[in-house]
C-alpha positions as CSV (number, residue, x, y, z in Angstrom):
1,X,42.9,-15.1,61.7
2,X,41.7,-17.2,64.6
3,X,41.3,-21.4,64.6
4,X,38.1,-22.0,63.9
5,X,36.3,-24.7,65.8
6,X,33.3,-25.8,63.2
7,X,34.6,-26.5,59.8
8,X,37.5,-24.2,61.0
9,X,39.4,-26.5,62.5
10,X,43.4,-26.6,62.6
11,X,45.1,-28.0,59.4
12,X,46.3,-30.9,60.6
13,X,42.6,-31.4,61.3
14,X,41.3,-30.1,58.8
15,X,40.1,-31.9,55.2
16,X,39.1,-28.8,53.4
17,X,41.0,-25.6,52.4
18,X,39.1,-22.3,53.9
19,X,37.0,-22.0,50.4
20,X,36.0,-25.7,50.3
21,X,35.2,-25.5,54.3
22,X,32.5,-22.4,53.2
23,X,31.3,-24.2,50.6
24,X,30.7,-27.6,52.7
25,X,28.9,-24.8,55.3
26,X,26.6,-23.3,52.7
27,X,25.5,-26.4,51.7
28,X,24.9,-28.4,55.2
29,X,22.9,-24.9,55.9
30,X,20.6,-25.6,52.6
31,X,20.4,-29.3,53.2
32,X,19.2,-29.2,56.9
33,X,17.2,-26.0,56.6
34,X,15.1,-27.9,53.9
35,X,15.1,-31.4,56.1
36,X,15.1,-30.6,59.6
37,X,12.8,-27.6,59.2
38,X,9.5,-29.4,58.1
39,X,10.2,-32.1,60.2
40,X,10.0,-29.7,63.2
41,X,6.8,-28.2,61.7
42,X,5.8,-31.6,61.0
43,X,6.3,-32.9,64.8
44,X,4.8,-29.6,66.1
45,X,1.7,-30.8,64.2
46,X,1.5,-34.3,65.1
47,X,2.1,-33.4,68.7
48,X,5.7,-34.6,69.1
49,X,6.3,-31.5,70.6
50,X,9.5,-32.0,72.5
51,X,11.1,-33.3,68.9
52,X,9.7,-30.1,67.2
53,X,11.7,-28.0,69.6
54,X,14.8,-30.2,69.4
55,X,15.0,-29.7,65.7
56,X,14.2,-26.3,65.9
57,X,17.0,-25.7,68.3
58,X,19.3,-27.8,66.2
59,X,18.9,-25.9,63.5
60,X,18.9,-22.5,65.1
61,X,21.8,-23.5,66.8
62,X,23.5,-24.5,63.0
63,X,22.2,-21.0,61.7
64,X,24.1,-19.0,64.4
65,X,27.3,-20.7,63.9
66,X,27.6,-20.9,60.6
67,X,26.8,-16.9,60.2
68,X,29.7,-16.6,62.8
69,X,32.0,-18.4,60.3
70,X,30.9,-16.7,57.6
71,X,30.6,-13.2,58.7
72,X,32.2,-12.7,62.0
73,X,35.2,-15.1,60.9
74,X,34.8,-16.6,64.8
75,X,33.0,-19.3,66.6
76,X,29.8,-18.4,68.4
77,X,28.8,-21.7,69.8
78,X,30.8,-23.8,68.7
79,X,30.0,-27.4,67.4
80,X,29.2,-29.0,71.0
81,X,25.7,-27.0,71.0
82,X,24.9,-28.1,67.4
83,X,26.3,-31.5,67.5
84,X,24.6,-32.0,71.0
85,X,20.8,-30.6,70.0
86,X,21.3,-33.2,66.9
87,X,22.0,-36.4,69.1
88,X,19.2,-35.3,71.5
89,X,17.2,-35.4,68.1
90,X,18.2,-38.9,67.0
91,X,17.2,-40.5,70.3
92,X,13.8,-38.4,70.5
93,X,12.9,-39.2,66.9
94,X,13.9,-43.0,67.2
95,X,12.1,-43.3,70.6
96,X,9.0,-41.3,68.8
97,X,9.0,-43.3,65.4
98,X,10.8,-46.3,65.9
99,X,13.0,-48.2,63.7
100,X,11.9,-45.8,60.5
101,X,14.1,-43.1,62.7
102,X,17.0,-45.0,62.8
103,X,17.9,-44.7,59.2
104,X,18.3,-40.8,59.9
105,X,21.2,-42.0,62.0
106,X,23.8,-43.4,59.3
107,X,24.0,-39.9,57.3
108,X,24.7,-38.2,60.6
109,X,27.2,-40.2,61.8
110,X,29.2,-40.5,58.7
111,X,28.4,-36.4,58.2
112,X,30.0,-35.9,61.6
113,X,33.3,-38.4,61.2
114,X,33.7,-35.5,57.9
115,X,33.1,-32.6,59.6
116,X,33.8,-32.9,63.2
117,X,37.5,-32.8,64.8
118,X,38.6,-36.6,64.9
119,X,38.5,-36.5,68.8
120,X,35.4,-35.0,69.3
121,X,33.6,-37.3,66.3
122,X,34.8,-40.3,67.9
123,X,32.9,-39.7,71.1
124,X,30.0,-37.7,69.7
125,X,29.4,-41.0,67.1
126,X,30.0,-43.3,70.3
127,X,27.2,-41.3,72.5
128,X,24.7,-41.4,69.4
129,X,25.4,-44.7,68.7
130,X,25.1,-46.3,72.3
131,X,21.6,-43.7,72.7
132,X,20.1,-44.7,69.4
133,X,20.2,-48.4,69.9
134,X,19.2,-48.0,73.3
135,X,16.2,-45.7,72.5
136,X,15.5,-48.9,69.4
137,X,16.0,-51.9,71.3
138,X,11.6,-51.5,72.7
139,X,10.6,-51.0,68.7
140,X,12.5,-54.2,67.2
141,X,13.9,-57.3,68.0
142,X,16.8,-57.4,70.1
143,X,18.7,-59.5,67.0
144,X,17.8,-56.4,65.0
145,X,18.8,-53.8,67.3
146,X,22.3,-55.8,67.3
147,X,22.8,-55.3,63.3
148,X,21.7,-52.3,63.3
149,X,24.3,-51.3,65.8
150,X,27.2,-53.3,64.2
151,X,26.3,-51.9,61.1
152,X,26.5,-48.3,62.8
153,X,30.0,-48.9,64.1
154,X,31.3,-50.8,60.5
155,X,30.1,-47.7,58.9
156,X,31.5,-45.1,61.3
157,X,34.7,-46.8,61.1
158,X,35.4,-47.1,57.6
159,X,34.6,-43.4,57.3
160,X,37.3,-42.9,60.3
161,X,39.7,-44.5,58.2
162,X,39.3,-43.4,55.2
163,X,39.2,-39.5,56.3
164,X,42.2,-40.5,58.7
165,X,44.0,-41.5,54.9
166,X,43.0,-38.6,53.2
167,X,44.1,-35.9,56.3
168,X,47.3,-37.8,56.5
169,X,48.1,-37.6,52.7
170,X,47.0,-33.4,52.3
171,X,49.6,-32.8,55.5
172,X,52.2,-35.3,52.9
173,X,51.0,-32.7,49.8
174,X,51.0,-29.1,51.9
175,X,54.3,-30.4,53.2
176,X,55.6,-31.1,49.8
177,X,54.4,-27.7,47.8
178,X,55.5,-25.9,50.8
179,X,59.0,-27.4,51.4
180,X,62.3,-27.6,49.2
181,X,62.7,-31.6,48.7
182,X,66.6,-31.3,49.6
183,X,66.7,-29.5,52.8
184,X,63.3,-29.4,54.0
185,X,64.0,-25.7,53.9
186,X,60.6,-23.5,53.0
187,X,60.6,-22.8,49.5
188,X,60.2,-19.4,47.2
189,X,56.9,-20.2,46.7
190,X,56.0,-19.4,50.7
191,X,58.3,-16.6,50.8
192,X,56.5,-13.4,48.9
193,X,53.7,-14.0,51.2
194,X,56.0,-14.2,54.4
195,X,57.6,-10.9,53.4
196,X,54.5,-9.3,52.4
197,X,53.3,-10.0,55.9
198,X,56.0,-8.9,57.7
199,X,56.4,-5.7,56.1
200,X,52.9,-5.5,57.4
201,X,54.2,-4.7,60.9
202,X,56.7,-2.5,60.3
203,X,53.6,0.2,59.5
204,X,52.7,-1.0,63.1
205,X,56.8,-0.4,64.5
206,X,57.1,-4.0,65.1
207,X,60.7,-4.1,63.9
208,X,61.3,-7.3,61.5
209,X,64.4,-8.8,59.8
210,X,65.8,-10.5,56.8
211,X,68.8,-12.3,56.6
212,X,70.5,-12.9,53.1
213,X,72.7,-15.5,53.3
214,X,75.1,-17.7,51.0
215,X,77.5,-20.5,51.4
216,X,81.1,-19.4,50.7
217,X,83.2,-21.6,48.8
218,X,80.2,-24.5,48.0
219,X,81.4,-24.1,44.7
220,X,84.6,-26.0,45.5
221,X,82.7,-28.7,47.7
222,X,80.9,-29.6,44.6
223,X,83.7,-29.4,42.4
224,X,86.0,-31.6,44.4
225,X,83.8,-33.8,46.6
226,X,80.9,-33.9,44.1
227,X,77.4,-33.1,44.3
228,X,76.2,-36.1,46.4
229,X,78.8,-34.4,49.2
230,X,77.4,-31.3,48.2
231,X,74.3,-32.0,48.6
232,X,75.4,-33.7,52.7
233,X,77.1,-30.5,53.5
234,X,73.6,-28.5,52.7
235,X,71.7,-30.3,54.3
236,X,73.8,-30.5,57.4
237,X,74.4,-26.4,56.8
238,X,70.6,-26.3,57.2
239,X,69.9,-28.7,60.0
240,X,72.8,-26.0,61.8
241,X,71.2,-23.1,60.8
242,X,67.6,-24.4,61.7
243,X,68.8,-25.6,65.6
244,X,70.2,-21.9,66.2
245,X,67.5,-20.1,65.3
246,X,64.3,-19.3,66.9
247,X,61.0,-21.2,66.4
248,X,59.8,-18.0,64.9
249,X,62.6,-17.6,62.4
250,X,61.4,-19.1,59.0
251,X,64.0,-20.4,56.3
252,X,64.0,-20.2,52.7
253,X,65.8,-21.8,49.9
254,X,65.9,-19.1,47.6
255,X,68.1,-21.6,45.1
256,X,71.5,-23.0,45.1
257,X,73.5,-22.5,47.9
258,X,71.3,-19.1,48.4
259,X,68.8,-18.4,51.6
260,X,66.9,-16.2,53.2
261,X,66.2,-16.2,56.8
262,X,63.2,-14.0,58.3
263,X,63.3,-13.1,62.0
264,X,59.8,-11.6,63.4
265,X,59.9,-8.8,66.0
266,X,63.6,-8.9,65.9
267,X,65.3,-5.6,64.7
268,X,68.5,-5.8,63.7
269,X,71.4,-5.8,66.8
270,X,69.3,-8.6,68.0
271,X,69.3,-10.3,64.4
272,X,73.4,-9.3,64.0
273,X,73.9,-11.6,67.3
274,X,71.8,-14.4,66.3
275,X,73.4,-14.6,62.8
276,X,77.0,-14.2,63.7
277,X,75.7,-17.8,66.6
278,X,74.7,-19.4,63.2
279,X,77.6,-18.3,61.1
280,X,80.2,-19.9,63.9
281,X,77.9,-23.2,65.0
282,X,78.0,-24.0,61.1
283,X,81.5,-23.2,60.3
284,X,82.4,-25.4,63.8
285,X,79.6,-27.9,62.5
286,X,81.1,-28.6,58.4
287,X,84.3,-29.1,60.0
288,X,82.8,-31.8,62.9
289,X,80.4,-33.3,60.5
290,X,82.8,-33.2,57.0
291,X,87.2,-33.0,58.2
292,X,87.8,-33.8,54.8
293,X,85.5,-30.6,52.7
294,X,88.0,-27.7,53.0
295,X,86.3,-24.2,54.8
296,X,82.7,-23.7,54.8
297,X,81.2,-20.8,56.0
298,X,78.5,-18.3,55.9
299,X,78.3,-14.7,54.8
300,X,75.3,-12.8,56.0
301,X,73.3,-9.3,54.7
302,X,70.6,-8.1,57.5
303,X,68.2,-5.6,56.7
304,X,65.6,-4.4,59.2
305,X,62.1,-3.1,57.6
306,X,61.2,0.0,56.7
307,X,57.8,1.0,57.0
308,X,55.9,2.2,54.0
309,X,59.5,0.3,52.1
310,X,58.5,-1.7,49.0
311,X,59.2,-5.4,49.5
312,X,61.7,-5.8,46.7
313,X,63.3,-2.9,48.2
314,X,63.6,-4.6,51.2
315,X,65.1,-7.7,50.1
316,X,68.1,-5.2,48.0
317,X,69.3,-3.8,51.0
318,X,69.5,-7.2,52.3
319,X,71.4,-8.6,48.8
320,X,73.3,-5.2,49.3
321,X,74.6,-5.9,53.0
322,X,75.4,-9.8,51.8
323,X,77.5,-8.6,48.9
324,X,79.7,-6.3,51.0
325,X,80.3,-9.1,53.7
326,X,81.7,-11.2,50.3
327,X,84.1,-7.7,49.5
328,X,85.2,-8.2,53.4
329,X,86.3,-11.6,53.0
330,X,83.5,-13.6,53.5
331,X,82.2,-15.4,57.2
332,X,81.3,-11.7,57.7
333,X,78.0,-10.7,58.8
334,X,77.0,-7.1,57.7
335,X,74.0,-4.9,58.3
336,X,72.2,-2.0,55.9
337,X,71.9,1.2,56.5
338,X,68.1,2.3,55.2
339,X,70.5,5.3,53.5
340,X,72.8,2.6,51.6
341,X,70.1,1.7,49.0
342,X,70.4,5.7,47.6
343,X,74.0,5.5,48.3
């Protein structure tokens, strides 16, 4: 699904979820069509023709983007045409009408500090700001022009701040529901929807992995050293396994000392040689990191997709291929055969 730049934006940008951001959409779309619309009749009547036509375009402008969004799930404009036709607007209306116009001003601003990429709001406020009190200053004393611009700039950044807060604490939240809180490890609940996905692509042949693995012998780390060392030597089991992996490789906590590690495009000689890297880096790590914990290592179960396979299918191979490297002894990495699940 591609970033969308209006309302779309990159999550750590963003301050709504995708059905909140449609929502938000719908209802600017109502609330300027039933605004800005009469006013451009309005100025085409009066003879402020220039401002009709600035409207107009604004709102065309909106119409065709947020259809592209909807519909098309893509950017047409963008939000540099939209945001640009509205400041031209501002100015033309203050200019036109005078101080009465500049009241228009504080909802927009404050509309675009919500809506707009923090970047871009900061210099699309700045430009309407400057412009507006520019295009007052002939209507109204110069005293008043000054308020009205502090007052512009004490309202645009409160609502910097305060969206700033509230962006900061959903990335805090999405980390939190998405993470386990021990090892910073993705959780279960991201993981049916990860393997759904890339069983996708194996109907595509775009080979994909899954890596069972388990901690041997974390039993006896807990019940000698005790779980506060136990708890050290997963954490430090993960911080291994996540530095030899890929940036593509995603890893879960499935529970326990239990994970599972899911390689994209990667079938599976190339995730055998990765996996048997991160077996020796964390058996050479635990002994660095922890002299005094006895052997820990890693045994490992690939299984490559299948298309058309059933995910829970998928993931038995993988449990299958993980139990046989615990028969072999254990720090064994072993790979499944499609034909082993009938076996």
């Amino acid at each position: 699904m591609d970033r969308l730049s209006f309302l779309g934006k990159p999550q750590d940008e963003g301050l709504f979820d995708l059905y909140s951001r449609q929502r938000v959409l719908i209802f600017i779309l109502l609330v300027t069509l039933m605004t800005f619309l009469p006013l451009s009749i309005k100025n085409f009547v009066i003879g402020e023709t220039l401002l009709g036509f600035s409207l107009l375009a604004f709102e065309l402008s909106l119409v065709i983007e947020v259809f592209g969004i909807l519909r098309l799930n893509r950017n047409i404009l963008g939000y540099r045409p939209p945001l640009f036709l509205l400041a031209i607007s501002m100015v033309l209306s203050i200019h036109a009408f005078g101080t009465l116009a500049t009241y228009w001003v504080f909802p927009v601003v404050t509309s675009i500090v919500l809506l707009v990429p923090k970047k871009m709001a900061m210099l699309a406020n700045g430009g309407i700001i400057l412009t507006s009190a520019v295009a007052a200053l002939p209507h109204q004393e110069p005293t008043v022009t000054l308020r009205f611009t502090l007052a512009l700039l004490f309202c645009v950044s409160i609502a910097h701040y305060v969206i700033e807060t509230v962006r900061k604490l959903q990335a805090n939240l999405s980390y939190l529901s998405t993470r386990d809180s021990l090892t910073g490890a993705l959780n279960r609940h991201q993981l049916d929807a990860s393997l759904i996905a890339a069983s996708e692509k194996a109907k595509m042949d775009q080979a994909t992995c899954i890596a069972a693995i388990d901690i041997d012998y974390f039993k006896d780390v807990n019940d000698l050293h005790g779980h506060d060392m136990g708890d050290q030597v997963i954490k430090t089991v993960v911080k291994l396994i996540n530095s030899h992996c890929r940036k593509t490789d995603l890893l879960f906590r499935l529970g326990g000392d239990e994970f599972l590690l899911l390689f994209d495009n990667t079938n599976a000689e190339s995730a055998l040689k990765i996996t048997r890297n991160i077996g020796q880096k964390v058996a050479e790590g635990i002994v660095e990191a922890y002299p005094e914990v006895d052997k820990v290592t890693l045994s490992t179960g690939i299984a490559e997709s299948i298309a058309n396979e059933e995910v829970e299918a998928w993931v038995k191979r993988a449990d299958m291929a993980l139990y046989k490297a615990k028969l072999a002894g254990r720090n064994q990495v072993k790979v499944n055969n499609p034909s082993d699940l009938y076996a």
